[in-house]
C-alpha positions as CSV (number, residue, x, y, z in Angstrom):
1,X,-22.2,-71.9,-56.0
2,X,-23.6,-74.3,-53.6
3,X,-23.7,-72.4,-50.6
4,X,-24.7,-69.0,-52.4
5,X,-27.8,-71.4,-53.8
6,X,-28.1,-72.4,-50.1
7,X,-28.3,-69.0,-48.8
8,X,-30.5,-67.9,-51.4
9,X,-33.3,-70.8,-50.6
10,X,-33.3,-70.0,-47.0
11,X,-33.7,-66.3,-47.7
12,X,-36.3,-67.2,-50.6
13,X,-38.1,-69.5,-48.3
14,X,-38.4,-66.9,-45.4
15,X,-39.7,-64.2,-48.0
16,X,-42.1,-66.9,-48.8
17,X,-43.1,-67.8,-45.4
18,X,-43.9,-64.2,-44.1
19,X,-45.5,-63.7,-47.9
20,X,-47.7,-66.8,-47.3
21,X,-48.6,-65.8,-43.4
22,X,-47.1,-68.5,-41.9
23,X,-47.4,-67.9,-38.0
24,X,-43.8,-68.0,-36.3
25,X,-45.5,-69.7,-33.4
26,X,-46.6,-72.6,-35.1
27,X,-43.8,-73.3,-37.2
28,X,-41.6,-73.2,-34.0
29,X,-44.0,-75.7,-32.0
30,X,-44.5,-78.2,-34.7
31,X,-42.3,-80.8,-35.8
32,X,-39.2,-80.8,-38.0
33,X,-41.5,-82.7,-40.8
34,X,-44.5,-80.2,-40.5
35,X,-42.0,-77.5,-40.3
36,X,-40.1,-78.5,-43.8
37,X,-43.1,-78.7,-45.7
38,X,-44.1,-75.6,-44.6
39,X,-41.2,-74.3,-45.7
40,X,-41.1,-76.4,-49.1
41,X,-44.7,-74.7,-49.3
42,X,-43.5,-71.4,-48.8
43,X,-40.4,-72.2,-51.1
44,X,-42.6,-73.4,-54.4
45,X,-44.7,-70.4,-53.9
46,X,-41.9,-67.7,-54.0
47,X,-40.4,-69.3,-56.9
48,X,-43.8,-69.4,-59.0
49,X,-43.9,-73.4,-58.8
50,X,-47.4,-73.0,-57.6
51,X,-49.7,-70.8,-57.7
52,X,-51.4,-68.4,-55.2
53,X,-54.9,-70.8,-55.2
54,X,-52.7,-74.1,-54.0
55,X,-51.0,-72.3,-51.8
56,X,-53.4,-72.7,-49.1
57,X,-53.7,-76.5,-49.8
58,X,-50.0,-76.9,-49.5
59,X,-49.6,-75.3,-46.4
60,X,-53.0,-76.7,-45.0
61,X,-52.2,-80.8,-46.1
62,X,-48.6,-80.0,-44.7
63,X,-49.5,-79.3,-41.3
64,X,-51.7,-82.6,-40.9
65,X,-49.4,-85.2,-39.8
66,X,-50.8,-85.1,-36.3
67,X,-54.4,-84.1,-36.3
68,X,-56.8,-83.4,-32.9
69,X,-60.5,-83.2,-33.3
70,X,-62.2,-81.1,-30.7
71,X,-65.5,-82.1,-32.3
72,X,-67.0,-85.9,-32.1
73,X,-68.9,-85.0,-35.5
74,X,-65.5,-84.0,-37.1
75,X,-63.6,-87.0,-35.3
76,X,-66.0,-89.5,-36.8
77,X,-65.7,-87.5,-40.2
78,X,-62.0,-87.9,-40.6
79,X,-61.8,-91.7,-39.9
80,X,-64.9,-92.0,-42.4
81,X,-62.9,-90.3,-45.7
82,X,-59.9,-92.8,-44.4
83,X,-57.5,-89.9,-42.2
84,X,-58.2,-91.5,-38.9
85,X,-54.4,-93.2,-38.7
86,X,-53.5,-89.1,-38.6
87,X,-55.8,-88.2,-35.8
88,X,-53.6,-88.7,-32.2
89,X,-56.3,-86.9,-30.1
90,X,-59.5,-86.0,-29.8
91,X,-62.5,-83.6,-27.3
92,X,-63.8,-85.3,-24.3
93,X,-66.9,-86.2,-25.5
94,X,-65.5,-88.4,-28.8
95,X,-67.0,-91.7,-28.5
96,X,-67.0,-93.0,-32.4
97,X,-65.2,-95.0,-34.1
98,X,-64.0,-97.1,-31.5
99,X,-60.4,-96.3,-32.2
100,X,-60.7,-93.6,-30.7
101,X,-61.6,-94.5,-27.2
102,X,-57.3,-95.0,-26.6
103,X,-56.7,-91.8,-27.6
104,X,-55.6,-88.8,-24.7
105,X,-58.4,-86.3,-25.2
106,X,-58.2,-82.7,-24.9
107,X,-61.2,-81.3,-22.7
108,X,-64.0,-79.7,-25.5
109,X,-63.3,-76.7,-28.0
110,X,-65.5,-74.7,-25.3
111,X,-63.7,-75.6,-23.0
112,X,-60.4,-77.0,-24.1
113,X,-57.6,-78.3,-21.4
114,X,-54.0,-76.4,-23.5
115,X,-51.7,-78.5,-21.3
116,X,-53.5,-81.6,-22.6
117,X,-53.5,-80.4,-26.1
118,X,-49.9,-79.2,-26.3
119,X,-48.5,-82.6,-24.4
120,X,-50.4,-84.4,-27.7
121,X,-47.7,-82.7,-30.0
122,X,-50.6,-81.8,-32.7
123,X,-49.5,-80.1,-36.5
124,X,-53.3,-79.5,-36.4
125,X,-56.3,-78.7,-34.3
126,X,-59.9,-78.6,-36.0
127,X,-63.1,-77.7,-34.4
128,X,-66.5,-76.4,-34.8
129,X,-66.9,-72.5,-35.6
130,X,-69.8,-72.3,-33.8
131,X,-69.2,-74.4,-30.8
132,X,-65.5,-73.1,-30.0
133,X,-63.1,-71.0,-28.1
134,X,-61.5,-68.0,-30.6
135,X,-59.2,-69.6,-32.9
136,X,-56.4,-67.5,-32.0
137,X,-56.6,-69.1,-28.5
138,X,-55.8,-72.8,-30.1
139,X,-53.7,-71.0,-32.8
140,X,-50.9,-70.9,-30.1
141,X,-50.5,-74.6,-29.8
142,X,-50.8,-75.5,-33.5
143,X,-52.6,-74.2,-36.5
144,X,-56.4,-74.4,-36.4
145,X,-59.0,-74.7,-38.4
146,X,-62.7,-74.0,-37.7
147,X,-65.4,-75.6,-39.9
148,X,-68.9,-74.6,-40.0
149,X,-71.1,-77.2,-38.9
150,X,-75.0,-76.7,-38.9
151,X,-76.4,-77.2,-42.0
152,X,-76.2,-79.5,-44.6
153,X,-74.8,-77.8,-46.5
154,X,-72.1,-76.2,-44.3
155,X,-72.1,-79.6,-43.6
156,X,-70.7,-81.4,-47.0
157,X,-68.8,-78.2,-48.0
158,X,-66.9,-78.9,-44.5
159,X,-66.2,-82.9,-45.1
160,X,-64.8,-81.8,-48.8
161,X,-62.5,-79.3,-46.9
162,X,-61.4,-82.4,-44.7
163,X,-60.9,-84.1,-47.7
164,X,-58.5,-81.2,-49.2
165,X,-56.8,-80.4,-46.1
166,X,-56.0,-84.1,-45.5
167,X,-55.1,-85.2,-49.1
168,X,-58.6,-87.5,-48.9
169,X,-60.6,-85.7,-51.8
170,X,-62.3,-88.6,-53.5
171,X,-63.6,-90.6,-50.0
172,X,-65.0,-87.1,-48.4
173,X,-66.3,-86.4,-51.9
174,X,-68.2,-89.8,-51.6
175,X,-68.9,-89.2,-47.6
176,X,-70.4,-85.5,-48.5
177,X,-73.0,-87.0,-52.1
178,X,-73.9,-89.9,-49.2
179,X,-75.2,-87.1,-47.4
180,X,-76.8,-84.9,-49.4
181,X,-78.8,-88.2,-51.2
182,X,-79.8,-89.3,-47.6
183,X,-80.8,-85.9,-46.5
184,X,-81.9,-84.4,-49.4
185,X,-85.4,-85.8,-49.4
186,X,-88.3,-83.0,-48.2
187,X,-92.0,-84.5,-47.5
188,X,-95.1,-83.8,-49.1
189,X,-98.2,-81.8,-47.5
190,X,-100.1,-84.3,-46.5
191,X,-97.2,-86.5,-44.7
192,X,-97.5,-86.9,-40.9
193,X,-96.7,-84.2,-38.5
194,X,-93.8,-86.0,-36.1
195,X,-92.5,-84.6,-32.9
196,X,-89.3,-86.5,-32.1
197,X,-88.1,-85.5,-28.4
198,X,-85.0,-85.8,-27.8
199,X,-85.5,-85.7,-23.6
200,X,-87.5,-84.1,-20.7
201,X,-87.2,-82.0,-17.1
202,X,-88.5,-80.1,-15.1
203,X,-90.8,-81.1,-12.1
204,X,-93.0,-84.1,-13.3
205,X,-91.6,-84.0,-16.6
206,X,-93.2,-81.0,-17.1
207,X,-90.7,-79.4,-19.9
208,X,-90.2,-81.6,-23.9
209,X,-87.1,-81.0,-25.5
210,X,-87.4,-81.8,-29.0
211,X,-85.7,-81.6,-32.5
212,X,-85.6,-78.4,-34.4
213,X,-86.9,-78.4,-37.7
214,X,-83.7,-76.3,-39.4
215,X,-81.7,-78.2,-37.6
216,X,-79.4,-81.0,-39.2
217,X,-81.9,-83.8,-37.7
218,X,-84.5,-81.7,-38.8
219,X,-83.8,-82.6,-42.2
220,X,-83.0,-86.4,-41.1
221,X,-87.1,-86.3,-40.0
222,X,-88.2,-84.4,-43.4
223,X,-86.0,-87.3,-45.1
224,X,-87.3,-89.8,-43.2
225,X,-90.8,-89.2,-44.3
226,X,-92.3,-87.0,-42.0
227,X,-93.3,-83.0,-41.5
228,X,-91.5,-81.3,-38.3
229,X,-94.5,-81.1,-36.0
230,X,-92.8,-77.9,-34.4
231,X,-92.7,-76.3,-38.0
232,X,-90.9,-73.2,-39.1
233,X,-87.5,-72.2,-37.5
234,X,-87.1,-71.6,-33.8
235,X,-84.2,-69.1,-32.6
236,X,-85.3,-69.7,-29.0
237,X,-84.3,-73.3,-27.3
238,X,-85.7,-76.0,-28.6
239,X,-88.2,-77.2,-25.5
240,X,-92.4,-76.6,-24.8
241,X,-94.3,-77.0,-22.2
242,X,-97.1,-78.8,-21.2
243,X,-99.7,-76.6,-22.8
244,X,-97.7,-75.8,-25.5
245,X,-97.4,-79.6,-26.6
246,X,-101.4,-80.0,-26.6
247,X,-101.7,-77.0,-28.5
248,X,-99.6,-78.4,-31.1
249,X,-100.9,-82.1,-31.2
250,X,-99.0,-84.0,-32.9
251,X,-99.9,-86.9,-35.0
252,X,-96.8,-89.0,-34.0
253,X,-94.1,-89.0,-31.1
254,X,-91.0,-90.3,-31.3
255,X,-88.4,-90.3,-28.5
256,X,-85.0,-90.9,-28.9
257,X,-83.1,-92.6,-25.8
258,X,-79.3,-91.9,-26.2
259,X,-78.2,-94.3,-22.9
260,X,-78.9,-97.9,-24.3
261,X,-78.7,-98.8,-20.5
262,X,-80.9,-96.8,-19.8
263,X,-83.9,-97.2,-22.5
264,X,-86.2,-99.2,-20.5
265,X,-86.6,-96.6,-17.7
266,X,-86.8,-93.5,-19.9
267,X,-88.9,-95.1,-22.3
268,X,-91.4,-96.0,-18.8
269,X,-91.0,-92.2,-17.8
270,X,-92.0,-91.0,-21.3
271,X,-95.1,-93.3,-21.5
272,X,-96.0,-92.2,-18.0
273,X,-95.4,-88.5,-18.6
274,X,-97.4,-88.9,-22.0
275,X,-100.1,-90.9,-20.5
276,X,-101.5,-88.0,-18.4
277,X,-102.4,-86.2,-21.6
278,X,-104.9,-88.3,-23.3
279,X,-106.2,-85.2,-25.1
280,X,-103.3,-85.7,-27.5
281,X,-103.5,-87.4,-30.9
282,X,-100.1,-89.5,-30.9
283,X,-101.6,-91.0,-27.4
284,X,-105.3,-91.3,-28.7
285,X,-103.8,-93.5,-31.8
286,X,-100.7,-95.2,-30.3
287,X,-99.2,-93.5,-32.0
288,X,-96.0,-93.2,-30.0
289,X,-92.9,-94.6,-30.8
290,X,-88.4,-95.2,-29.6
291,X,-85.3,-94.6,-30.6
292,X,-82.6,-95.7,-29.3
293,X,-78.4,-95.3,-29.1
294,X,-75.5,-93.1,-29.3
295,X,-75.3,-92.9,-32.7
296,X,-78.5,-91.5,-33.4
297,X,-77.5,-88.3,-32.3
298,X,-74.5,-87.8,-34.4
299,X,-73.7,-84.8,-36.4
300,X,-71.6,-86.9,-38.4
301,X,-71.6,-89.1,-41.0
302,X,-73.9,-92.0,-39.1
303,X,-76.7,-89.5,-39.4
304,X,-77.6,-91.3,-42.2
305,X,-78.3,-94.2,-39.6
306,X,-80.7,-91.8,-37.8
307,X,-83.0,-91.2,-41.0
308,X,-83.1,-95.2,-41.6
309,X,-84.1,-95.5,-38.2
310,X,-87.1,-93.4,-37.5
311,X,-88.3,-94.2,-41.3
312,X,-88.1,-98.0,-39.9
313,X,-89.7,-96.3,-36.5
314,X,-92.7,-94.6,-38.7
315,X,-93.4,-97.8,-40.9
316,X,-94.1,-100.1,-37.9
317,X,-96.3,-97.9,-36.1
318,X,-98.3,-97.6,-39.5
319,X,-98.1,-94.0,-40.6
320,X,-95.5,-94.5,-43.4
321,X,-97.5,-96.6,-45.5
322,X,-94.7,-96.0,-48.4
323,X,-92.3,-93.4,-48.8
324,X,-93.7,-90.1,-49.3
């Protein structure tokens, strides 16, 4: 009776596997534990333990024993809801939390390195869907998931799938309402109009790059206080010219500095470059101000940092006279 029970989990548990759409692939390159709970997934479902809706949860929190980010916004994400002890790898450019930094890394999802990423032995790969490779590409070396990552709201609904996928519901519930109350906020009419630039090029610092307005620090300047000097959404990249930045005259600038090291230099360059145009409201006023650090530019949850800092940035140079 045994072995005829035996016989008829393993043939239930296959039905339920090719029922589910388990890939063969990755059930083959993960480990034994992954593969049994995949299984035991594919098991519960076939018998009618669970439903179709959990399904995907099952299978999903099954596969993330060993976790590699591709994406330093997603990295810094999972060690925020409390998964980091799960994440063995991580993209190139993953800087934050410090744990990290000891961990191999795995080229970027644009550009990912597969030998790197298969000798970490990951159960899971997550990325950005708009800043990565097809998934089908990862899909051979473990299953992947691709998480929309642009808006806030893409945004939050992404850190509660993180939360679902890695059994952390209730901390990415309270990562993603940290979010939305920081970033929430939208200014009045009659706030000031803030270009924050974000670095320069061209010959004589001739070309501004600067923050998009629908971008997710778009909302972190809104939030902060302030109307996007640039205004309205811009599908082209986000940089002007010369002639394009006195036509919009600004009532504020605010450069951010990502190279701490560096800060003194840049912030000489942007004086000097801003100096020879004295046609310009910010430079008329003083009303030019720095950021400065890594963690300013983060897509991640320490973009909450950003808003507090160019709020702080705003009040000293005297144009936030309270919070609009």
């Amino acid at each position: 009776g045994i072995a005829r029970w035996g016989v008829g989990w393993i043939a239930t548990c296959k039905a339920g596997v090719k029922r589910t759409g388990l890939k063969r692939a990755a059930v083959k390159k993960n480990s034994w534990i992954t593969v049994a709970g995949l299984v035991a997934a594919a098991g519960l479902v076939s018998f009618g333990l669970v439903g179709e809706e959990e399904r995907s949860a099952l299978e999903s929190t099954a596969s993330m024993e060993r976790i590699v980010s591709l994406s330093p916004a997603i990295t810094e994400t999972l060690f925020a809801i409390g998964a980091g002890e799960r994440v063995v790898g991580c993209s190139d450019y993953c800087r934050h939390p410090e744990e990290v930094q000891g961990l191999p890394t795995g080229g970027t999802a644009l550009t990912p390195s597969l030998e790197a990423l298969v000798r970490m032995r990951p159960t899971h790969l997550v990325t950005e869907r708009s800043q990565s490779v097809p998934a089908s590409m990862l899909g051979e070396i473990a299953p992947t998931t691709q998480l929309p990552w642009l808006t806030l709201a893409e945004i939050m609904k992404s850190v509660r799938v993180l939360g679902e996928l890695t059994g952390n519901g209730e901390r990415a519930e309270e990562v993603a309402r940290k979010l939305e109350s920081s970033l929430s906020h939208r200014a009045s009419a009659g706030a000031p109009r803030v270009l924050v630039l974000i670095g320069m090029g061209g010959v004589d610092s001739t070309t501004f790059w600067f923050i998009r307005p629908d971008s997710l620090h778009g909302r972190g300047v809104e939030a902060a206080g302030a109307r996007n000097a640039v205004g309205g959404k811009n599908s082209a990249a986000p940089s002007m010219s010369v002639e394009e930045l006195i036509k919009l005259d600004p009532d504020v600038i605010v450069a951010m500095i990502a190279d701490v090291s560096q800060f003194e230099t840049e912030r000489e360059a942007y004086r000097k470059a801003l100096a020879r145009l004295p046609m310009l409201r910010a430079v008329k006023d003083d009303s030019i101000g720095f950021l400065k650090g890594p963690a300013l530019f983060s897509t991640g949850p320490r973009i909450v940092g950003f808003v507090d800092a160019l709020r702080g940035e705003l009040e000293r140079l005297g144009v936030l006279e309270q919070r609009i």
